[in-house]
Backbone as ProteinMPNN parsed JSONL, in Angstrom:
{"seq_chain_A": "XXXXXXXXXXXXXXXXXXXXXXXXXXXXXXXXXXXXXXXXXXXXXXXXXXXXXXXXXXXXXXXXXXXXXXXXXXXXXXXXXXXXXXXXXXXXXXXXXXXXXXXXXXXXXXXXXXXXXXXXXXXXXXXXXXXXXXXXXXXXXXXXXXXXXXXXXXXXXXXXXXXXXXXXXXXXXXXXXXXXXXXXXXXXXXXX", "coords_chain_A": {"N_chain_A": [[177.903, 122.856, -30.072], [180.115, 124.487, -32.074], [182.222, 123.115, -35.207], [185.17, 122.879, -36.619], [184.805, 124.261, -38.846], [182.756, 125.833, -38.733], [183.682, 127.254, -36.581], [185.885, 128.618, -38.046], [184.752, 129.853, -40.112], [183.168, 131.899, -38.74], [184.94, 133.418, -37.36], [186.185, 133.985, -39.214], [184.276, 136.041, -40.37], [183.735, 137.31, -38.587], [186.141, 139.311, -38.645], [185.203, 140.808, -40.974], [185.86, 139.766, -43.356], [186.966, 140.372, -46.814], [185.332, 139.419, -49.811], [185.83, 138.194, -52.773], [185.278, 139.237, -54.563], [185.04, 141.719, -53.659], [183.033, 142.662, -51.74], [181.479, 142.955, -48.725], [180.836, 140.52, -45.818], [178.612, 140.334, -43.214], [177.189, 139.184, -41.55], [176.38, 135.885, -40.094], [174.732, 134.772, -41.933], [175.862, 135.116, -44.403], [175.111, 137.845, -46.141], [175.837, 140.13, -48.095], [177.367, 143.117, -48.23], [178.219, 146.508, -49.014], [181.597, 147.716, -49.734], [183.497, 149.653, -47.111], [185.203, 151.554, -47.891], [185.274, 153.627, -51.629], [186.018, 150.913, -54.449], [188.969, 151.219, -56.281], [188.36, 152.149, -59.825], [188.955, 149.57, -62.346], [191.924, 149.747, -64.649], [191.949, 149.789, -68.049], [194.515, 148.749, -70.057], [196.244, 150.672, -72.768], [198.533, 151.415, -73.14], [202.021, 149.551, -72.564], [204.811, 150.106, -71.553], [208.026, 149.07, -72.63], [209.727, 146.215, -70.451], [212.19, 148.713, -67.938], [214.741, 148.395, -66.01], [216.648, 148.37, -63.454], [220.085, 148.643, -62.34], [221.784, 148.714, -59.775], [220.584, 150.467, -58.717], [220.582, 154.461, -57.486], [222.809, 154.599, -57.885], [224.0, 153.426, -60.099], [222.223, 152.162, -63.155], [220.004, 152.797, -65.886], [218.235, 150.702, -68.175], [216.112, 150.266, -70.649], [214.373, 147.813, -72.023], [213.37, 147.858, -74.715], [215.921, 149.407, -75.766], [215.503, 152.291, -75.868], [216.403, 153.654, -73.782], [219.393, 153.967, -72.022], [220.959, 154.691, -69.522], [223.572, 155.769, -67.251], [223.243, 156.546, -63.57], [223.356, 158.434, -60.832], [223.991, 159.562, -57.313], [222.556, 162.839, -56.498], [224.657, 165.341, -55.875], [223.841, 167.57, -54.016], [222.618, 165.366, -52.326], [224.768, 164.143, -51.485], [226.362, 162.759, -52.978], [227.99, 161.614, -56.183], [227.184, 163.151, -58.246], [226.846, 164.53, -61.425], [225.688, 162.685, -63.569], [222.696, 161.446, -64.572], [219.139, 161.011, -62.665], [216.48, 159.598, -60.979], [214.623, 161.463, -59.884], [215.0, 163.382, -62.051], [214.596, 162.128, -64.301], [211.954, 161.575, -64.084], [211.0, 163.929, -63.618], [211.469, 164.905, -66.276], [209.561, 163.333, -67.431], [206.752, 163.671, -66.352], [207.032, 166.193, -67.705], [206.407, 165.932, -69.881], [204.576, 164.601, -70.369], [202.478, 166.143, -69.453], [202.739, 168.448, -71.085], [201.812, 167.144, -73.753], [199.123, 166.546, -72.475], [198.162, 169.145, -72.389], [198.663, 170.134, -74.745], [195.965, 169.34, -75.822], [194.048, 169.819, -74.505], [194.223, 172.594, -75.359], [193.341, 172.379, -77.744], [190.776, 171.201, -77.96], [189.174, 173.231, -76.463], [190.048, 174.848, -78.297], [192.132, 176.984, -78.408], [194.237, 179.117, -79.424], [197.986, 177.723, -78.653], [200.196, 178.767, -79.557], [204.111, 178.44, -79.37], [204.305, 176.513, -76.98], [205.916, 175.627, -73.989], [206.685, 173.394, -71.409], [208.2, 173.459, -68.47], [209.833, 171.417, -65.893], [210.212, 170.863, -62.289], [211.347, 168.255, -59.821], [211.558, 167.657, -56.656], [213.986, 166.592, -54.071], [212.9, 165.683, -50.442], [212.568, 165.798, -47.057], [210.089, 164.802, -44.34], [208.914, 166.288, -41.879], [209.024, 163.652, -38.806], [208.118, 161.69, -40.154], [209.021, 159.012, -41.949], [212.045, 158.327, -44.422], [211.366, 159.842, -47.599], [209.772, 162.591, -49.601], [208.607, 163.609, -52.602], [208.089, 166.15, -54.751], [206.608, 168.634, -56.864], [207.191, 170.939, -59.231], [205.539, 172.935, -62.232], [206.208, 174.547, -64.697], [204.367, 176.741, -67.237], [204.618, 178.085, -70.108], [203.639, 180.271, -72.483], [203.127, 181.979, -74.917], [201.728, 182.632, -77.131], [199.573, 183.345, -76.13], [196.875, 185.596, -75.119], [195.177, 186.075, -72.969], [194.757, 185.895, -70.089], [193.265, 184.163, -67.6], [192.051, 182.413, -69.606], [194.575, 181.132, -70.557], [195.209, 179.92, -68.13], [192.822, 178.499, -67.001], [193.666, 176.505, -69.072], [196.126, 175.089, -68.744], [195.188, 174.172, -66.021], [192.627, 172.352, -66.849], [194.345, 170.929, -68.174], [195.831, 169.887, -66.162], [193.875, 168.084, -64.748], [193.482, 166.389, -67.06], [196.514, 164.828, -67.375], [197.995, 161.749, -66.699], [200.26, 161.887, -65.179], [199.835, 163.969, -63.373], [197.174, 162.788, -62.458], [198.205, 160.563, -60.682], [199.699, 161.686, -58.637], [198.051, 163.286, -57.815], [197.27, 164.075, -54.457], [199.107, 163.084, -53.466], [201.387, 163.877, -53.476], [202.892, 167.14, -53.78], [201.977, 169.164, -55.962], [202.604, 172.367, -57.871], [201.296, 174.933, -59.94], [202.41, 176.992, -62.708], [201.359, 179.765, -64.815], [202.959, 181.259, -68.061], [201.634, 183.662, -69.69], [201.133, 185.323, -72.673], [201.549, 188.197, -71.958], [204.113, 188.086, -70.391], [203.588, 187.76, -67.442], [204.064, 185.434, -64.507], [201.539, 183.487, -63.308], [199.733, 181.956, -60.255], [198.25, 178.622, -61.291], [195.695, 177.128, -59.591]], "CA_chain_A": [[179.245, 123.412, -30.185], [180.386, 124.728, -33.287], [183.16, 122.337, -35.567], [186.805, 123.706, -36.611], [184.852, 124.889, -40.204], [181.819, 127.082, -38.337], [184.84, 128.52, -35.936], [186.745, 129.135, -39.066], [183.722, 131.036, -40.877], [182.533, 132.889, -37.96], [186.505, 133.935, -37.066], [186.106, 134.883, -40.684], [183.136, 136.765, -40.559], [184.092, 138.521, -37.527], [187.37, 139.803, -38.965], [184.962, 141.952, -41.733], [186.649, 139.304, -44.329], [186.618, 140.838, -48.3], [185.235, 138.589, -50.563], [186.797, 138.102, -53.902], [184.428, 140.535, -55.445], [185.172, 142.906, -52.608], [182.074, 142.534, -50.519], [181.858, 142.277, -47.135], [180.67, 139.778, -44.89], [178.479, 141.4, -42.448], [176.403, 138.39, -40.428], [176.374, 134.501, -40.619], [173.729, 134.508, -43.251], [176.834, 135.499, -45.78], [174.726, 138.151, -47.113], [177.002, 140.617, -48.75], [177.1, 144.503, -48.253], [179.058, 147.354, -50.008], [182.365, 148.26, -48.309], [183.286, 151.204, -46.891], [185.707, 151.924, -49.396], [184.975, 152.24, -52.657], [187.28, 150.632, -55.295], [189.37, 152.37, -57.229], [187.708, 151.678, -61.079], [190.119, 149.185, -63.316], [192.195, 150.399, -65.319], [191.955, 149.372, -69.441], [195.817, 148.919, -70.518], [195.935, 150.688, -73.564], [199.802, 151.015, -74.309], [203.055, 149.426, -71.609], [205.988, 150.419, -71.29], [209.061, 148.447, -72.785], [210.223, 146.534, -69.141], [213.379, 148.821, -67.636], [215.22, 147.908, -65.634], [217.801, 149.711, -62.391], [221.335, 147.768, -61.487], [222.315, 149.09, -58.537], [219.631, 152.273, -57.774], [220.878, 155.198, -57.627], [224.397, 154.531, -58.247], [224.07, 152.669, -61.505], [222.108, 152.334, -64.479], [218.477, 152.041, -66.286], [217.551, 150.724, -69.336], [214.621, 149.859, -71.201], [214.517, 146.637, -73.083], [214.08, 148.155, -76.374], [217.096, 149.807, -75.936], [215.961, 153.717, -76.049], [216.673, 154.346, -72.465], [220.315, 153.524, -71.279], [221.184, 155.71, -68.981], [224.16, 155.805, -65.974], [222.234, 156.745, -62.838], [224.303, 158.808, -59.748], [223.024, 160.387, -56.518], [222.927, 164.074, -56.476], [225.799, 166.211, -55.178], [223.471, 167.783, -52.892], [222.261, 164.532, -51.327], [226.301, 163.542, -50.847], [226.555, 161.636, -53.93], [229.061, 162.522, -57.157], [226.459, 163.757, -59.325], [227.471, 164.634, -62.959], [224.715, 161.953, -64.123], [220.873, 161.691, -63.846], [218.301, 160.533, -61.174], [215.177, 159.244, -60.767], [213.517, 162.891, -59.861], [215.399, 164.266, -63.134], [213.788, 161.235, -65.324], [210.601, 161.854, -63.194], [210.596, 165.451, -63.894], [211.434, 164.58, -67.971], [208.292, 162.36, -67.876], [206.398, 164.835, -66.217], [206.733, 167.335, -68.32], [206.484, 165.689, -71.46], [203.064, 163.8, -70.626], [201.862, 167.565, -69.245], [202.373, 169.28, -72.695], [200.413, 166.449, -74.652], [197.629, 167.009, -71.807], [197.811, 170.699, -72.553], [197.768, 170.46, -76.291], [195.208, 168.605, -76.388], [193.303, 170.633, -73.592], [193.504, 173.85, -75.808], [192.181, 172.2, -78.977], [189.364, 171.361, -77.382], [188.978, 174.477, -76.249], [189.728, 175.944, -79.275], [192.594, 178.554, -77.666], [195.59, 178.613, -80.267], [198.967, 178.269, -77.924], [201.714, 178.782, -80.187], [205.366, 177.594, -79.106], [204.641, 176.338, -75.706], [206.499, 174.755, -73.094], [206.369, 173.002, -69.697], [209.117, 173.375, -67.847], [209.019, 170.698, -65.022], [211.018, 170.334, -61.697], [210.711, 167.551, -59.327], [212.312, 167.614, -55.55], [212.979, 165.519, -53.275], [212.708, 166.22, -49.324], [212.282, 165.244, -46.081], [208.988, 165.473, -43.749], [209.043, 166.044, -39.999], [207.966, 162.939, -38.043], [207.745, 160.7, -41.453], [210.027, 158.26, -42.894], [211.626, 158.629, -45.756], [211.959, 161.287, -48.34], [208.769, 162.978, -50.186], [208.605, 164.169, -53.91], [207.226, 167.806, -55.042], [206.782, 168.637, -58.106], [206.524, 172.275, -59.766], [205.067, 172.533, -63.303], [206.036, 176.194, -65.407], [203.828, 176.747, -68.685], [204.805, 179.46, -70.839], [202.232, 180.348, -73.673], [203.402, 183.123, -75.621], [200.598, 182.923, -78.104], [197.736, 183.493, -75.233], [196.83, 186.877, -74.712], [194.084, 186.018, -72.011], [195.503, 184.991, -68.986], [192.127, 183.057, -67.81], [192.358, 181.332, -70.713], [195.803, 180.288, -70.33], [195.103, 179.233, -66.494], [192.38, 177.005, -67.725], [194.179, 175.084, -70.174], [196.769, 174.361, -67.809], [193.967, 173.396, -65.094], [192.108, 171.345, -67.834], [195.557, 169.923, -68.325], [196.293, 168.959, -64.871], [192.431, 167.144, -64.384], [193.637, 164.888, -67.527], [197.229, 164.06, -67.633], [197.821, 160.465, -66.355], [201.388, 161.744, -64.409], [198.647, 164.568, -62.104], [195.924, 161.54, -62.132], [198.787, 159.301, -60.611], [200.387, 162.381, -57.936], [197.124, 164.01, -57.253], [196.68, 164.31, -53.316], [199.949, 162.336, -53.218], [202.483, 165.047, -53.568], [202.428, 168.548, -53.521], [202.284, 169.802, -57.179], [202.566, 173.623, -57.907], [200.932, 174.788, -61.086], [201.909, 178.148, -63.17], [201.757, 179.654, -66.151], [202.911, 182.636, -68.545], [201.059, 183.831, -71.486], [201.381, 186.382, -73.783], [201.963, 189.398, -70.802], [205.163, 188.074, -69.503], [204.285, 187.668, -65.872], [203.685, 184.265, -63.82], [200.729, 183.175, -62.795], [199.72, 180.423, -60.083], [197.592, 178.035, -61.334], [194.992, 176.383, -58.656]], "C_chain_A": [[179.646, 123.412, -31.663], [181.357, 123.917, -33.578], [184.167, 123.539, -36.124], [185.71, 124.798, -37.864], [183.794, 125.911, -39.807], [182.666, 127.946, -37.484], [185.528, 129.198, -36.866], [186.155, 130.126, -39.397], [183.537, 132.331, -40.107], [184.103, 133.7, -37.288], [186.452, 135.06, -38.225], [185.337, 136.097, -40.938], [183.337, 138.105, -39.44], [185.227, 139.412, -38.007], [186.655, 140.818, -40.036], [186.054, 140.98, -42.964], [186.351, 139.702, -45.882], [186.443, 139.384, -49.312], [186.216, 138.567, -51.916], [186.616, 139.048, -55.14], [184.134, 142.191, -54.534], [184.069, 143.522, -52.107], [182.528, 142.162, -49.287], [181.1, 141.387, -46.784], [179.698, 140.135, -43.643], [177.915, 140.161, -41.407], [177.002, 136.814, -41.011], [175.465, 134.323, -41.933], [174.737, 134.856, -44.621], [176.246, 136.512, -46.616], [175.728, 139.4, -46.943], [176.531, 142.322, -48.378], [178.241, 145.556, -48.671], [180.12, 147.722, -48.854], [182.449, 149.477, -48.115], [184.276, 152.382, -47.965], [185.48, 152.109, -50.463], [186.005, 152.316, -53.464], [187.228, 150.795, -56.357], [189.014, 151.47, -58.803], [189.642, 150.912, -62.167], [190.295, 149.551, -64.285], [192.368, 149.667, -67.366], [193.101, 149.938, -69.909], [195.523, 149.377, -71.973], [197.768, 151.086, -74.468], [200.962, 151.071, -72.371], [203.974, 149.548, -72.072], [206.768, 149.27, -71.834], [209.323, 148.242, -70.77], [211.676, 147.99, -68.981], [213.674, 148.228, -66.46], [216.568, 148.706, -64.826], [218.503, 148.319, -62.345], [221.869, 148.748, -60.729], [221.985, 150.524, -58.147], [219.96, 153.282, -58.132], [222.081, 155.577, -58.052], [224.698, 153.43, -59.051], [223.519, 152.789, -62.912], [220.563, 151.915, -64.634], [218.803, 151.693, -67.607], [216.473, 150.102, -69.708], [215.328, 148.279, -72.202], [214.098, 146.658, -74.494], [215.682, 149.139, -75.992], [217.15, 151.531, -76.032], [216.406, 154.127, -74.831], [217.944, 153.867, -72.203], [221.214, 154.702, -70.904], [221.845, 155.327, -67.441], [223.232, 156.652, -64.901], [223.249, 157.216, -61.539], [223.097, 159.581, -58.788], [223.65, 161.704, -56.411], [224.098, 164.917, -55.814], [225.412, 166.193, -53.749], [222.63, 166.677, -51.801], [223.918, 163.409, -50.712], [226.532, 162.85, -51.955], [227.218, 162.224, -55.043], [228.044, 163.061, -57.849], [226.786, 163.331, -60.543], [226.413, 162.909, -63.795], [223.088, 161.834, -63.443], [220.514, 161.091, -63.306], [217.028, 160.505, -61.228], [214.434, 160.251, -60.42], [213.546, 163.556, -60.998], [214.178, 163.532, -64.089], [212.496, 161.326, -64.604], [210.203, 163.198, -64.159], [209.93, 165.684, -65.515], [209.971, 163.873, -68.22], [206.852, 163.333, -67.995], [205.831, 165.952, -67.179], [206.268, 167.12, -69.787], [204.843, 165.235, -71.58], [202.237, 165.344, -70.458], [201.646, 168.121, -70.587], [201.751, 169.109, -73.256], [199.243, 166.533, -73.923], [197.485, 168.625, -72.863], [197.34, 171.322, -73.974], [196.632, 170.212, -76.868], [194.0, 169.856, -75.626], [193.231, 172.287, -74.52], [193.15, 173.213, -76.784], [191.188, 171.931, -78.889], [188.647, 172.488, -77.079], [188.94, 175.881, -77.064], [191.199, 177.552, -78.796], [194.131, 177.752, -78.266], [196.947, 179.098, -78.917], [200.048, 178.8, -78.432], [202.497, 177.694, -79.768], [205.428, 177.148, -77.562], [205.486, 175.714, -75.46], [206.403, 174.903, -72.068], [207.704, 173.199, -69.489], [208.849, 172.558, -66.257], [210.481, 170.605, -63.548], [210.652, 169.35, -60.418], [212.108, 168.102, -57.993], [212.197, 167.037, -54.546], [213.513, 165.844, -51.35], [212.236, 165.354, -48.302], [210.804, 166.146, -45.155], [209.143, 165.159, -42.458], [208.103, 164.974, -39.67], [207.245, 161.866, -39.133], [209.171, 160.119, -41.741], [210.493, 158.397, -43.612], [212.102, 159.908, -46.305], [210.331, 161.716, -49.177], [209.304, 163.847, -51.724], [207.84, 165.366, -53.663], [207.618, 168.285, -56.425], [206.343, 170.202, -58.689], [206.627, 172.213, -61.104], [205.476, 174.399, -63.68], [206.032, 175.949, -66.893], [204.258, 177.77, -69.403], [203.66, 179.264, -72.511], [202.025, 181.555, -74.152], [202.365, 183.29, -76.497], [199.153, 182.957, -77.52], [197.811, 184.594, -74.952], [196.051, 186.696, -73.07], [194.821, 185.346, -70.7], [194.475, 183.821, -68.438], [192.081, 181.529, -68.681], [193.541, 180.603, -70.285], [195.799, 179.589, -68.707], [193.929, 178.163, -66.883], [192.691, 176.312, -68.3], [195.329, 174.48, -69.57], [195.657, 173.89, -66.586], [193.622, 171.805, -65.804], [193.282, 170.388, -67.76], [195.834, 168.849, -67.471], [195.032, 167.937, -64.116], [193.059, 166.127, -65.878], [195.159, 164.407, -67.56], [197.225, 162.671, -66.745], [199.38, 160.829, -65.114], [200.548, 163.192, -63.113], [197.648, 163.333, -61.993], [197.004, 161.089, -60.848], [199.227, 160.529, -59.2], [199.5, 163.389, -57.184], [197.046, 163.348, -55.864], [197.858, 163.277, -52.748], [200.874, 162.663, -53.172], [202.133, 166.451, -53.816], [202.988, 168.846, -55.525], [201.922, 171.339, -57.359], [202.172, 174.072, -59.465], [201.501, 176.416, -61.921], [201.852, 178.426, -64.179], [201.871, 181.007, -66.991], [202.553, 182.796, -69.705], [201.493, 184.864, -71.681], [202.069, 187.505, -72.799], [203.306, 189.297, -70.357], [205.115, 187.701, -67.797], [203.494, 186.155, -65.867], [202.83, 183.993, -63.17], [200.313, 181.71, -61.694], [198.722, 180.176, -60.912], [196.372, 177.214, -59.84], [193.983, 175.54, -59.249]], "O_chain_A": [[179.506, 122.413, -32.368], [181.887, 123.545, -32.531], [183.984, 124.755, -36.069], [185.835, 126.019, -37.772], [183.817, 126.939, -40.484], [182.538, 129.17, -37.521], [185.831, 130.367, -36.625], [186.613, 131.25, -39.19], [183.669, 133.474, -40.543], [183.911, 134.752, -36.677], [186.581, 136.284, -38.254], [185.736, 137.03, -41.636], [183.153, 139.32, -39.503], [185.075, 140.547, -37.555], [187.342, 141.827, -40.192], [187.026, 141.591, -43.41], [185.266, 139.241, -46.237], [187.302, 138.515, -49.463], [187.367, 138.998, -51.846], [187.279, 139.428, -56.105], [183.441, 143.196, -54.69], [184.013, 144.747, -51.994], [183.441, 141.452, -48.866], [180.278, 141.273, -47.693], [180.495, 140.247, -42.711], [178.351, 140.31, -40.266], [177.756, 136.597, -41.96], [175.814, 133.589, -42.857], [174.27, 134.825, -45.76], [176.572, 136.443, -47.801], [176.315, 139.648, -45.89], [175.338, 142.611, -48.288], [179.367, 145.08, -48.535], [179.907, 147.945, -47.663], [181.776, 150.347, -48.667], [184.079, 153.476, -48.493], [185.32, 151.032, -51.038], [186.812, 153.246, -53.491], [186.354, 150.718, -57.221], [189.359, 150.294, -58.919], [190.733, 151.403, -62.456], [189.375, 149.807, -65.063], [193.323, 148.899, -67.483], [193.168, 151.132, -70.2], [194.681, 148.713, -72.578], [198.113, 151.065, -75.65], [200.896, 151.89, -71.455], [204.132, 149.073, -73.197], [206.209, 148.215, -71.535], [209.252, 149.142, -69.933], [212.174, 148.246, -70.078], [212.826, 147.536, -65.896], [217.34, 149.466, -65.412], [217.948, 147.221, -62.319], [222.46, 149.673, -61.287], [222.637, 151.397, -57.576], [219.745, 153.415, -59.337], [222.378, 156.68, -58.511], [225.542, 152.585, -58.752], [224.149, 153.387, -63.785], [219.953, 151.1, -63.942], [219.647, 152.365, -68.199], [215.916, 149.335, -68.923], [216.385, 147.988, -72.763], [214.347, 145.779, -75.319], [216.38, 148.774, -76.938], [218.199, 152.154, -76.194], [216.916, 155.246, -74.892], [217.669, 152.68, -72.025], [221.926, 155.419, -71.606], [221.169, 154.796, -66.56], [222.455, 157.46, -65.409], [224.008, 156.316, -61.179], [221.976, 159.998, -59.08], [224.861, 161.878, -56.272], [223.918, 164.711, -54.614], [225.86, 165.586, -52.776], [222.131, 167.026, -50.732], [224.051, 162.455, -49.945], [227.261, 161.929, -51.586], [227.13, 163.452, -55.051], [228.626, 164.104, -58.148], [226.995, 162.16, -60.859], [227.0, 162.267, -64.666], [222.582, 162.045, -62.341], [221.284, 160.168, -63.042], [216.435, 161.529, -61.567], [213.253, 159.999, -60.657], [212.593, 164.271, -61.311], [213.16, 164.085, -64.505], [211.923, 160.442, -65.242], [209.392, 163.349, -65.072], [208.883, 166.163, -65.949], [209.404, 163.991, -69.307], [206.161, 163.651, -68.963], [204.703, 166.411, -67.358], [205.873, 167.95, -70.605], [204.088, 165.433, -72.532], [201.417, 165.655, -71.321], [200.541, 168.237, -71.118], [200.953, 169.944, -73.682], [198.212, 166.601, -74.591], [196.762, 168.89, -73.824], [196.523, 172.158, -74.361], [196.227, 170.593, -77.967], [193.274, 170.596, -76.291], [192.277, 173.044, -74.336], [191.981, 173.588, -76.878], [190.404, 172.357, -79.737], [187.492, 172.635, -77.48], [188.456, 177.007, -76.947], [191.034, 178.766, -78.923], [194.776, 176.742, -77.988], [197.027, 180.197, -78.367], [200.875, 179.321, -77.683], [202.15, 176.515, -79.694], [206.452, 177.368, -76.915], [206.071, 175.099, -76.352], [206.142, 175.96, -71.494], [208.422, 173.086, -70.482], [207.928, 172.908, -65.52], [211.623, 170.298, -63.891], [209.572, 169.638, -59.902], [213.171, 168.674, -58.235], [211.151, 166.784, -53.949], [214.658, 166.271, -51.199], [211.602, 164.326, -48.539], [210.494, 167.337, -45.166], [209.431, 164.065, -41.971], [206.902, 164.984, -39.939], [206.134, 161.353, -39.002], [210.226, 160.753, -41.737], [209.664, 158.845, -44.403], [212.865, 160.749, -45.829], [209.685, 160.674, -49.282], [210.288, 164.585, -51.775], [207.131, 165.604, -52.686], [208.739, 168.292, -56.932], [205.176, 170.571, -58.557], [207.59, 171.58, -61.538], [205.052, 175.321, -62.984], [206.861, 175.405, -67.623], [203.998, 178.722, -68.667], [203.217, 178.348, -73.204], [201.0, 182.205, -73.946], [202.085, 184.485, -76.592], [198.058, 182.738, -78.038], [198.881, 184.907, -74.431], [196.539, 187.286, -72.106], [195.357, 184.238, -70.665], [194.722, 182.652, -68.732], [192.08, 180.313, -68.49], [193.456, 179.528, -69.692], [196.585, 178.689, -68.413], [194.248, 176.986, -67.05], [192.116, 175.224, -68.268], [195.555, 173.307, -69.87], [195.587, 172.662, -66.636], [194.04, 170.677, -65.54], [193.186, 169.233, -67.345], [196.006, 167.642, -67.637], [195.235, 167.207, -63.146], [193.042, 164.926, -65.611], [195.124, 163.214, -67.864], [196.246, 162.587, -66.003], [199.536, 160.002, -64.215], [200.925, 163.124, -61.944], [197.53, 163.093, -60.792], [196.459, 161.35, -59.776], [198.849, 159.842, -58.252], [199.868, 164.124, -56.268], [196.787, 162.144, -55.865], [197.642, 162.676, -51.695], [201.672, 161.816, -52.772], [200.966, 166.763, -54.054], [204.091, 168.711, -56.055], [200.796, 171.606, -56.94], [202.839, 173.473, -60.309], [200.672, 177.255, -61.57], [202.236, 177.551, -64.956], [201.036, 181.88, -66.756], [203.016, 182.211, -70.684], [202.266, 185.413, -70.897], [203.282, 187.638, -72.962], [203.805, 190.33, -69.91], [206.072, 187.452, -67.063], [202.691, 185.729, -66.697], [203.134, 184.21, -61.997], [200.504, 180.572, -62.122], [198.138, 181.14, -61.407], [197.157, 176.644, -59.081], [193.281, 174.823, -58.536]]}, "name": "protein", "num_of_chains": 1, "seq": "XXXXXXXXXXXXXXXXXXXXXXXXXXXXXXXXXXXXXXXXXXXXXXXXXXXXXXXXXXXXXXXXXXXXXXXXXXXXXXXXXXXXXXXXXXXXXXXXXXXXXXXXXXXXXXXXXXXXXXXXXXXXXXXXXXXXXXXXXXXXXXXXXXXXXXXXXXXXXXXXXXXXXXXXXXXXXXXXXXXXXXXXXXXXXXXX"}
């Protein structure tokens, strides 16, 4: 008859328990096998954020602890709330768009494909899903790129863009992002 510490193990073992190095467990012999998952690669901090900091959510205030962010915080009109101050989809959106551009500039110098005076234009929204909890984000991205004649071109360097920024890394397959973009021609293109 097994003692409390071989019921323990084999309780353990049965449960598919993760080691500490995120192996599994597969028999009594403890020998180790790959899970079925695999895990997501760590990440090498290479610059954090000043903390901020919310008092009272949506109906208060952020700031950063250096001091560039202090900002009153209201819920939107259209979600019943006074408005007339910003919101966590607005400062979303602002982030958004700002990390997008430095993808993008960077994505045509590589590429070699002069943009001129671009800009992202970014909007974020937030929504409800049938039969889910909750509220869901969506995010639409508009490039303009007056100094691209090629449309191709200009749809790749927004592509390129959206495979490196770190705010698509972070929203990829996690929200619905919409991509487009206008070069030189005037008209709107999606992106995919």
């Amino acid at each position: 008859m097994p003692n409390s510490l071989q019921r323990t193990i084999l309780r353990l073992l049965a449960a598919d328990v993760r080691m500490d190095d995120g192996l599994l467990l597969d028999h009594i012999d403890a020998k180790p096998r790959e899970p079925e998952t695999k895990r997501r690669p760590s990440v090498r901090i290479d610059y954090r954020t000043p903390t901020v900091t919310s008092i009272g959510g949506r109906d208060g205030s952020v700031r950063s602890a250096d001091g560039l962010i202090d900002l009153q915080t209201a819920v939107p009109k259209e979600l019943g709330g006074p408005g007339g101050k910003t919101n966590p989809e607005e400062l979303f959106a602002a982030g958004y768009a700002a990390c997008f551009h430095s993808a993008m500039k960077r994505v045509a110098a590589d590429k070699k494909v002069a943009i001129g005076k671009s800009t992202v234009e970014a909007n974020v929204s937030l929504g409800t899903v049938e039969n889910v909890p909750g509220r869901k984000l969506a995010a639409e991205l508009r490039v303009i790129l007056p100094g691209v004649p090629d449309v191709e071109a200009a749809k790749d360097v927004v592509h390129g863009a959206h495979m490196l920024c770190p705010y698509s890394n972070a929203t990829r397959n996690n929200i619905d992002v919409k991509l487009s973009v206008t070069p030189a021609d005037g008209n709107n293109y999606d992106v995919t």
